[in-house]
C-alpha positions as CSV (number, residue, x, y, z in Angstrom):
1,X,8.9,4.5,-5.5
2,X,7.9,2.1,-8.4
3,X,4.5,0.2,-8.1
4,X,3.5,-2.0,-11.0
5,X,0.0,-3.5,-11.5
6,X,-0.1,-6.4,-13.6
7,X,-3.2,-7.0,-15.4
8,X,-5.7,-9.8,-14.3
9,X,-6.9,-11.8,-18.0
10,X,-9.6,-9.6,-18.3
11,X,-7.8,-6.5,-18.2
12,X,-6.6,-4.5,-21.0
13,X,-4.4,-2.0,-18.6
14,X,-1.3,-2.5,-17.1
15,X,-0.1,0.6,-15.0
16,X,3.1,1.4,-14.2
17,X,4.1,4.1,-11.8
18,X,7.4,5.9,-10.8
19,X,7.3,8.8,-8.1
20,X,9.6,11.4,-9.0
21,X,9.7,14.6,-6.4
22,X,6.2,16.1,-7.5
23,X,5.8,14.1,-10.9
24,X,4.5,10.2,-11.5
25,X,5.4,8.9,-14.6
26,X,2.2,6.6,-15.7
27,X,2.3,4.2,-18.1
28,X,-0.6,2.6,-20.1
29,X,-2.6,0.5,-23.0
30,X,-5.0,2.1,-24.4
31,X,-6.8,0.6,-27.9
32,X,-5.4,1.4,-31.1
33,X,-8.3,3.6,-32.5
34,X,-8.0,5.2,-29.2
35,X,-4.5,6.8,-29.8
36,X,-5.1,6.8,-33.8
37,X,-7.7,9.5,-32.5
38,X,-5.5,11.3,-30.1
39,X,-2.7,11.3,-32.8
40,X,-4.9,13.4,-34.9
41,X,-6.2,15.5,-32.4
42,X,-2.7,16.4,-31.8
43,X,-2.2,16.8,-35.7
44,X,-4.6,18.8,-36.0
45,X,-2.6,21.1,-33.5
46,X,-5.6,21.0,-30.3
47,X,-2.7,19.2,-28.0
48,X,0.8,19.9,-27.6
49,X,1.6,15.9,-27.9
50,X,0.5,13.0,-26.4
51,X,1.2,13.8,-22.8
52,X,-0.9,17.1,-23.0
53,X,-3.8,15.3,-24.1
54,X,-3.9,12.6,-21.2
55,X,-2.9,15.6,-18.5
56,X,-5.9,17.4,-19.9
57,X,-7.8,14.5,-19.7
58,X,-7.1,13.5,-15.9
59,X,-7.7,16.8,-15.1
60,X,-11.1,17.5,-16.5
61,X,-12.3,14.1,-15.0
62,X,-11.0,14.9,-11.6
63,X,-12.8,18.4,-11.8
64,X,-15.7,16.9,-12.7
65,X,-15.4,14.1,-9.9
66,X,-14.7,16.6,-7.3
67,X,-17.4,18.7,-8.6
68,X,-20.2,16.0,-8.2
């Protein structure tokens, strides 16, 4: 399954989604400062790599979603 969202003019995101068997891959713009920040957060050894980061990420928001 692929889905792609193509950003309306005011969007920054574009989202692209494969299913693989219990996995998406997710693809996404974020600003530059944003991942300059995540870069050194991984750096600074506090993340595996970029992927660890944004799968920490999702899954703290969706806790906290879930929670409230």
């Amino acid at each position: 399954m692929i889905l792609f969202n193509k950003p309306k003019k005011k969007e920054i995101a574009t989202i692209i989604v494969i299913g693989m068997r219990n996995q998406v891959i997710i693809t996404v713009r974020i600003p530059a400062y944003e991942y300059e920040q995540i870069k050194k957060l991984v750096k600074n050894g506090k993340y595996l790599n970029f992927a660890d980061f944004v799968r920490k990420a999702v899954k703290k928001l969706l806790e906290s979603e879930v929670m409230s």
